[in-house]
N, CA, C and O atoms as a GROMACS GRO file, in nm:
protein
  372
    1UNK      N    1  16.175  10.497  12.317
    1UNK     CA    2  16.307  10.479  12.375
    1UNK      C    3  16.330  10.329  12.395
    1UNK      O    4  16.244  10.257  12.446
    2UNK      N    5  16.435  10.290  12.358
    2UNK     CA    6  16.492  10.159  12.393
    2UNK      C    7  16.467  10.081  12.537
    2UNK      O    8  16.413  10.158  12.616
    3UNK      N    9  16.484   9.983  12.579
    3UNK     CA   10  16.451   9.894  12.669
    3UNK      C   11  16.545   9.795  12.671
    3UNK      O   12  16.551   9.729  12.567
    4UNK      N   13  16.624   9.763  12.765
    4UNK     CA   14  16.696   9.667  12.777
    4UNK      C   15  16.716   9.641  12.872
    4UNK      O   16  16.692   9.724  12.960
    5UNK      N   17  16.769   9.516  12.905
    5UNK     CA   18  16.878   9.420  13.051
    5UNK      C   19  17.011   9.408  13.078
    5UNK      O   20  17.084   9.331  13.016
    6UNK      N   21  17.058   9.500  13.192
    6UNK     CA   22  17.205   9.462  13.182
    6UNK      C   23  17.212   9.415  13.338
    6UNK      O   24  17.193   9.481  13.440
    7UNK      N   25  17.253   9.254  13.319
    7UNK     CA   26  17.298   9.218  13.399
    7UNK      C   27  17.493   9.177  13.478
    7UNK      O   28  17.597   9.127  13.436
    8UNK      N   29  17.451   9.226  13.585
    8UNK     CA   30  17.545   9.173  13.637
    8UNK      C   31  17.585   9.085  13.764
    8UNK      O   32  17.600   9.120  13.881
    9UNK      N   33  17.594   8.996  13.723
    9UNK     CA   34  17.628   8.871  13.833
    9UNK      C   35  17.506   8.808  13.852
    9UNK      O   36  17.444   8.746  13.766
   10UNK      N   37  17.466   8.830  14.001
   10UNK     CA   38  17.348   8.750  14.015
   10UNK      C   39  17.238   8.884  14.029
   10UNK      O   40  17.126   8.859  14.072
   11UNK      N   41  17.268   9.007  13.997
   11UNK     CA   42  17.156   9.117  13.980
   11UNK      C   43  17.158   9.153  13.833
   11UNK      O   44  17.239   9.119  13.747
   12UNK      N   45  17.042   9.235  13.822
   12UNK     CA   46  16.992   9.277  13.653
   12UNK      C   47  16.910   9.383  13.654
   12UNK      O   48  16.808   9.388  13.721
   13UNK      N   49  16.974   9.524  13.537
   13UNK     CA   50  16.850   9.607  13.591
   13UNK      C   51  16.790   9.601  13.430
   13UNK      O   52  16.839   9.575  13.320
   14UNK      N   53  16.665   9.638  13.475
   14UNK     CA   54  16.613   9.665  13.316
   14UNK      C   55  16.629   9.832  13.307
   14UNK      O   56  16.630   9.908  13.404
   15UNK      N   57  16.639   9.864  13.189
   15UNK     CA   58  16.747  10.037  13.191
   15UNK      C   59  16.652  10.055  13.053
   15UNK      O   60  16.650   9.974  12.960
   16UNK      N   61  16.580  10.173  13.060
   16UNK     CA   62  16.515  10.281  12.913
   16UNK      C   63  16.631  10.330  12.913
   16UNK      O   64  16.700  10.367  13.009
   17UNK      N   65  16.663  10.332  12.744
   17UNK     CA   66  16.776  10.387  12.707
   17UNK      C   67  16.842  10.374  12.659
   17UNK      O   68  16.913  10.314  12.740
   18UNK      N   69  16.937  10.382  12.513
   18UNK     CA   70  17.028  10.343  12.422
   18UNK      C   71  17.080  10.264  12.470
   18UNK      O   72  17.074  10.268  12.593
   19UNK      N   73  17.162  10.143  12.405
   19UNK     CA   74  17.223  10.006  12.427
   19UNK      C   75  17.350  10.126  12.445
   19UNK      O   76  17.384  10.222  12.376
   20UNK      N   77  17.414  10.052  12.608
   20UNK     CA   78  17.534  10.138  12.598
   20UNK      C   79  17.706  10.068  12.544
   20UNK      O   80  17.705   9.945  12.547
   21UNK      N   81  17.781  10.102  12.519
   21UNK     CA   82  17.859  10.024  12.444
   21UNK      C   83  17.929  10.002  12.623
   21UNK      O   84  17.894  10.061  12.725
   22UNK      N   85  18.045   9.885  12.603
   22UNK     CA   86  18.083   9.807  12.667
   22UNK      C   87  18.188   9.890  12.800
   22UNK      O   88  18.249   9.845  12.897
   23UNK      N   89  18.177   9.969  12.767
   23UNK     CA   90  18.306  10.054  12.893
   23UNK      C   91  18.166  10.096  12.954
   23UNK      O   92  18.140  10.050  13.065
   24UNK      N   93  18.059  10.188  12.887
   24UNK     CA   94  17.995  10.228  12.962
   24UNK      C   95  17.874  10.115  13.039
   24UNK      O   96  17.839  10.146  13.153
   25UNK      N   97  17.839  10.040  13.002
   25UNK     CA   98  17.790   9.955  13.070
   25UNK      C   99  17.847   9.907  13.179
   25UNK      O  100  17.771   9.902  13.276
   26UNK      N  101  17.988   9.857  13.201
   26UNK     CA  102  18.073   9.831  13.266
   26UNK      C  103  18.056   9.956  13.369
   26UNK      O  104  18.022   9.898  13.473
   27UNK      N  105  18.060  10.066  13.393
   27UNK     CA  106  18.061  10.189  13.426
   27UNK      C  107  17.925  10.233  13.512
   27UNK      O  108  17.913  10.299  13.615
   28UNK      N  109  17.811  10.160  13.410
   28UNK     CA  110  17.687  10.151  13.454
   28UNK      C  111  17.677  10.059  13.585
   28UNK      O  112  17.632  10.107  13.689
   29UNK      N  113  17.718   9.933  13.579
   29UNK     CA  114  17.666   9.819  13.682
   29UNK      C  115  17.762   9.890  13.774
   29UNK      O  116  17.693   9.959  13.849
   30UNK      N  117  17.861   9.903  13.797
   30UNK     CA  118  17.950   9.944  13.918
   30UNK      C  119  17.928  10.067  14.014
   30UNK      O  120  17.975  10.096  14.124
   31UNK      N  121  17.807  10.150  13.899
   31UNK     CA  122  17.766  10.240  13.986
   31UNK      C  123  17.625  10.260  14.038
   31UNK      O  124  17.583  10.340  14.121
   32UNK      N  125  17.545  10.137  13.943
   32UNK     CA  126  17.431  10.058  14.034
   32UNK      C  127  17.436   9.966  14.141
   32UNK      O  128  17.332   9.954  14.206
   33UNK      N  129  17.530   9.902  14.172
   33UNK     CA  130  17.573   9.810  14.218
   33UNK      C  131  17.604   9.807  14.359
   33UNK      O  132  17.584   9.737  14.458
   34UNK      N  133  17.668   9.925  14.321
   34UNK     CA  134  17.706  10.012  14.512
   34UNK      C  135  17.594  10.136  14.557
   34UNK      O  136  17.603  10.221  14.468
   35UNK      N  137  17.516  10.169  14.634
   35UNK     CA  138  17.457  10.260  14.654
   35UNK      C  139  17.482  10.368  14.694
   35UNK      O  140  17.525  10.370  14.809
   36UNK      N  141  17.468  10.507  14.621
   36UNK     CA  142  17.544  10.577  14.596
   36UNK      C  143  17.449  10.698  14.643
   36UNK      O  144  17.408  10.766  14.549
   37UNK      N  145  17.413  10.729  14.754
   37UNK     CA  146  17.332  10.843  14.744
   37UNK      C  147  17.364  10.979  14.682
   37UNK      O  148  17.464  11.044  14.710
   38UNK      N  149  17.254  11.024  14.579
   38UNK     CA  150  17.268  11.131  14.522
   38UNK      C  151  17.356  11.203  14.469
   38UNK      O  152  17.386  11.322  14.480
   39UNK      N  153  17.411  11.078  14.381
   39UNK     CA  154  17.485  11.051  14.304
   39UNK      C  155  17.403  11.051  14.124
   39UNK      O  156  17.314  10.969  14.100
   40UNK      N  157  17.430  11.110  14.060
   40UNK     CA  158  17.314  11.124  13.943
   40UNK      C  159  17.350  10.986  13.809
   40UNK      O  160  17.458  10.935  13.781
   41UNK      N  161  17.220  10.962  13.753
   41UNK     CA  162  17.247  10.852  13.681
   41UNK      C  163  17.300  10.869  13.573
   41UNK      O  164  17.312  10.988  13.545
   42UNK      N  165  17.355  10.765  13.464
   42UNK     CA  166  17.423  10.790  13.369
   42UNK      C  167  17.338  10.855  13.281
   42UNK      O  168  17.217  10.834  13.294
   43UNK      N  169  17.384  10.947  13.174
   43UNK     CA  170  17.338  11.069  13.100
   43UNK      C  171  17.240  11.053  13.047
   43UNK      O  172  17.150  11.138  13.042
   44UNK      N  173  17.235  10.906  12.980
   44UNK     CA  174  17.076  10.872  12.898
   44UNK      C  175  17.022  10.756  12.951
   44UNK      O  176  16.956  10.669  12.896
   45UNK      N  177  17.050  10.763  13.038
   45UNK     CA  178  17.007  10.559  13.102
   45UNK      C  179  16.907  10.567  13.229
   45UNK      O  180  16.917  10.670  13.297
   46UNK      N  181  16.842  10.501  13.256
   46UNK     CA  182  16.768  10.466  13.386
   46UNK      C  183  16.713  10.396  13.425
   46UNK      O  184  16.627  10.367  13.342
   47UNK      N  185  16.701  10.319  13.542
   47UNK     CA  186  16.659  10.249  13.561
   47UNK      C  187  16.477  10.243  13.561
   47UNK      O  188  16.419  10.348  13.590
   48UNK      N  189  16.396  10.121  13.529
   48UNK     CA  190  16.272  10.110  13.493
   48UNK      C  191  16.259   9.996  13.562
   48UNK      O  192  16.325   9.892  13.550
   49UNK      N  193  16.158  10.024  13.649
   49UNK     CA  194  16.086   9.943  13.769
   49UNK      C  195  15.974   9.862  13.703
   49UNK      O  196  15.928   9.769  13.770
   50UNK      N  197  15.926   9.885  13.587
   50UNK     CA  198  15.817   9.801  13.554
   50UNK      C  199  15.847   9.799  13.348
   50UNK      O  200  15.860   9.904  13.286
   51UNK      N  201  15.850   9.694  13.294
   51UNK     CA  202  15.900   9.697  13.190
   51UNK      C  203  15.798   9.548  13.099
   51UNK      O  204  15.815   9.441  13.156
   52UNK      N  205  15.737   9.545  13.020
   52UNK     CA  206  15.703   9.389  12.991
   52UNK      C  207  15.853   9.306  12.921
   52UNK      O  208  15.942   9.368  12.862
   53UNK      N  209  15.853   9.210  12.937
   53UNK     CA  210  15.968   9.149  12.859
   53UNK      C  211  15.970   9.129  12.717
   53UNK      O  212  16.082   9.122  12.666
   54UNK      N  213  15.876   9.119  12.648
   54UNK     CA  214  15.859   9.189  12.496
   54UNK      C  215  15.913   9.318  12.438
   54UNK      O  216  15.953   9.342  12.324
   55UNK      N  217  15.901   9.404  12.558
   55UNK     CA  218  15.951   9.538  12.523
   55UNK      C  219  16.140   9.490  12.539
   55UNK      O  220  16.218   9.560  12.476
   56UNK      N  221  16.178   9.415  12.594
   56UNK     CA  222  16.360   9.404  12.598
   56UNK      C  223  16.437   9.459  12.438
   56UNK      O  224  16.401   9.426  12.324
   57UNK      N  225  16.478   9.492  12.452
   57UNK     CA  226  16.594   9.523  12.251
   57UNK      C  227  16.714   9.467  12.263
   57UNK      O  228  16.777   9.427  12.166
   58UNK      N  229  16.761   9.457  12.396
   58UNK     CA  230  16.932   9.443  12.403
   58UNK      C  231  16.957   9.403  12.510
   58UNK      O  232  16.858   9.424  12.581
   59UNK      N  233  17.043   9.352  12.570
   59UNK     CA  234  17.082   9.238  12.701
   59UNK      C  235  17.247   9.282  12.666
   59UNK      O  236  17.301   9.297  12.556
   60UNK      N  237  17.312   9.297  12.825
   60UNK     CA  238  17.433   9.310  12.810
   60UNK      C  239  17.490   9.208  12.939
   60UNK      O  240  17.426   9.233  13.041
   61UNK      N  241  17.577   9.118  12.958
   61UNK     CA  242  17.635   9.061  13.050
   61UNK      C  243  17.746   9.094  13.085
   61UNK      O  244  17.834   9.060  13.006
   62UNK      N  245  17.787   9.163  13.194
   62UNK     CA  246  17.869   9.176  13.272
   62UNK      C  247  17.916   9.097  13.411
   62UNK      O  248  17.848   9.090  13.513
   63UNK      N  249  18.055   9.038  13.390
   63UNK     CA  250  18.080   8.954  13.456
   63UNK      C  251  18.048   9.003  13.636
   63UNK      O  252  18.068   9.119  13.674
   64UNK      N  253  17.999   8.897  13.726
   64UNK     CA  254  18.021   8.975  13.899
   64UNK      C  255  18.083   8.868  13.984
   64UNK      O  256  18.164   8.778  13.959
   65UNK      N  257  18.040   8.893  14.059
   65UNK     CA  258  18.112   8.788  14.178
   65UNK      C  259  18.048   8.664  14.206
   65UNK      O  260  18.094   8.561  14.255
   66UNK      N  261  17.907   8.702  14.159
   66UNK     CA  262  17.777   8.568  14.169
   66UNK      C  263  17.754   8.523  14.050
   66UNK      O  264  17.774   8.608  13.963
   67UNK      N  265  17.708   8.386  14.000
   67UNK     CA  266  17.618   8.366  13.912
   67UNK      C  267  17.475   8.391  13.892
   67UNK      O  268  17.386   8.385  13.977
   68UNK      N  269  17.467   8.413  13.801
   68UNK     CA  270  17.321   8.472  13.774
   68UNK      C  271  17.164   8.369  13.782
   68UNK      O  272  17.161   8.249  13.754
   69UNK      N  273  17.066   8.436  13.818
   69UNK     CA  274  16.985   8.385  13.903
   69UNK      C  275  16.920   8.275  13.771
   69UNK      O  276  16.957   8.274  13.654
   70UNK      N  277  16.834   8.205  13.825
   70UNK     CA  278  16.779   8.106  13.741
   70UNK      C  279  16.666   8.187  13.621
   70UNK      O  280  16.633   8.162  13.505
   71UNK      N  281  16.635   8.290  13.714
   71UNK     CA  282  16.513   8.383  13.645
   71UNK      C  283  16.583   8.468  13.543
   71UNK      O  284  16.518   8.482  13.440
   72UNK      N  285  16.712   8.534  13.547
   72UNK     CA  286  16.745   8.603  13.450
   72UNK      C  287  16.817   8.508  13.312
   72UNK      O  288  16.810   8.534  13.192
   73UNK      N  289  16.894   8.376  13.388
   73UNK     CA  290  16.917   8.274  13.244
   73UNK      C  291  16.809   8.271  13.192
   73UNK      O  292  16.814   8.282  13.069
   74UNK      N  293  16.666   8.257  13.255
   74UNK     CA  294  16.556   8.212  13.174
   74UNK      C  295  16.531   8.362  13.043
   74UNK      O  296  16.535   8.363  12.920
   75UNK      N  297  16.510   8.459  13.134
   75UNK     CA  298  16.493   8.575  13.083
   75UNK      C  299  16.612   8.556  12.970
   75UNK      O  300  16.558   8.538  12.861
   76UNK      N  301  16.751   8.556  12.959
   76UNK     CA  302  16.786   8.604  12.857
   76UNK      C  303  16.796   8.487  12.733
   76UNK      O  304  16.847   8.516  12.625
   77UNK      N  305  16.734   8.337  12.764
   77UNK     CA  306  16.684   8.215  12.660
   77UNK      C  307  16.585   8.305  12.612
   77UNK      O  308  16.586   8.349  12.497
   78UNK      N  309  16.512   8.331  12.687
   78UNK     CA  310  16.350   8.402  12.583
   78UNK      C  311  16.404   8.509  12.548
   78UNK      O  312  16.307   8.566  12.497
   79UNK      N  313  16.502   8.589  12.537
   79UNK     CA  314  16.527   8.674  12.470
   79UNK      C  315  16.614   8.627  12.308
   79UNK      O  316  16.609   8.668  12.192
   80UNK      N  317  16.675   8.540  12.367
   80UNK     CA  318  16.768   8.466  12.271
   80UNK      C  319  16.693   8.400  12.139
   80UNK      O  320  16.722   8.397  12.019
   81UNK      N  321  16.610   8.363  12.198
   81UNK     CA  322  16.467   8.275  12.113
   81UNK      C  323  16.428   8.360  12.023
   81UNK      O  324  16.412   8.305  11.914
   82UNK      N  325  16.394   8.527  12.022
   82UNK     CA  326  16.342   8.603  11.985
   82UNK      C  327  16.450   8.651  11.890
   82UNK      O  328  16.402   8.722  11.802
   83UNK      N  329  16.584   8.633  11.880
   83UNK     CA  330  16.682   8.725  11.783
   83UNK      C  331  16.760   8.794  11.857
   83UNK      O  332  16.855   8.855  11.806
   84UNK      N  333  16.740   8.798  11.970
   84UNK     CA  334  16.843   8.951  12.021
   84UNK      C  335  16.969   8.872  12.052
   84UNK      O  336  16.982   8.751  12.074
   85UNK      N  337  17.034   8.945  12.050
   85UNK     CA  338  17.176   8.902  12.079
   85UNK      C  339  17.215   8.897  12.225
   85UNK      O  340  17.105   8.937  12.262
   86UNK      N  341  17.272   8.883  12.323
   86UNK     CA  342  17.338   8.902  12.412
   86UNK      C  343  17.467   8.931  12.454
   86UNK      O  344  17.548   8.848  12.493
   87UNK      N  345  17.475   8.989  12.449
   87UNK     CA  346  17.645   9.078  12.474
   87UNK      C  347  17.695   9.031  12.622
   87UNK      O  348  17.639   9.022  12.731
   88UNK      N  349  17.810   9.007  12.581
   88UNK     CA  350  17.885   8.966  12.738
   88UNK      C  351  18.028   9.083  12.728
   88UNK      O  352  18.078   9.140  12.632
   89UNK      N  353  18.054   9.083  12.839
   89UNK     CA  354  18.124   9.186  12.873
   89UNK      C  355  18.277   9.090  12.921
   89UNK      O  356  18.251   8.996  12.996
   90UNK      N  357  18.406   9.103  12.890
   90UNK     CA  358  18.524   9.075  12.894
   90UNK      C  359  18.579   9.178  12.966
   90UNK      O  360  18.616   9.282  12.913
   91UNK      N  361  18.590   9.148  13.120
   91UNK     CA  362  18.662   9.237  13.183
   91UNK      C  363  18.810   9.177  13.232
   91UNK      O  364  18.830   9.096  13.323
   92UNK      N  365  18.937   9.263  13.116
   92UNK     CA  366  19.092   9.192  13.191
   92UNK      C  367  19.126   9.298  13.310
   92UNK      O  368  19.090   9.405  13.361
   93UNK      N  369  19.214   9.199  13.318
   93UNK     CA  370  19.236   9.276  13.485
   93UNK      C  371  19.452   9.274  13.439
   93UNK      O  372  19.532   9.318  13.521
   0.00000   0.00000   0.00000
């Protein structure tokens, strides 16, 4: 199963699970974001508490209210270094 980073703002989760396209990612952080008791997670996605960073496939950026921490710019240069792309997320209002 896939492995990836979708960050948003100054948080980031690492998520097992198909790269989700851009509404649902969007969809994803907003409902990680707020704590939601028992509330069920998105259909194929989850969050992963322990992940190596070799294992990453896909990085998605979604804009937040913070800038993002020094550790995840770093994280997504070494990802960048490696080929993967990084996806940023365009949210109009």
């Amino acid at each position: 199963m896939a492995v990836g980073v979708l960050v948003h703002g100054d948080n980031h989760f690492i998520v097992r699970g198909p790269e989700p396209d851009m509404e649902t990612a969007i969809s994803m952080v907003r409902g990680w974001s707020i704590i939601q008791i028992g509330s069920p997670p998105p259909d194929h996605n989850r969050i992963s508490s322990r992940e190596f960073r070799e294992n990453l496939e896909w990085a998605i950026v979604v804009p937040g209210e913070r800038e993002m921490s020094l550790a995840v710019i770093q994280l997504l240069e070494e990802m960048r270094a490696r080929g993967i792309e990084i996806r940023h997320v365009e949210i109009r209002h």
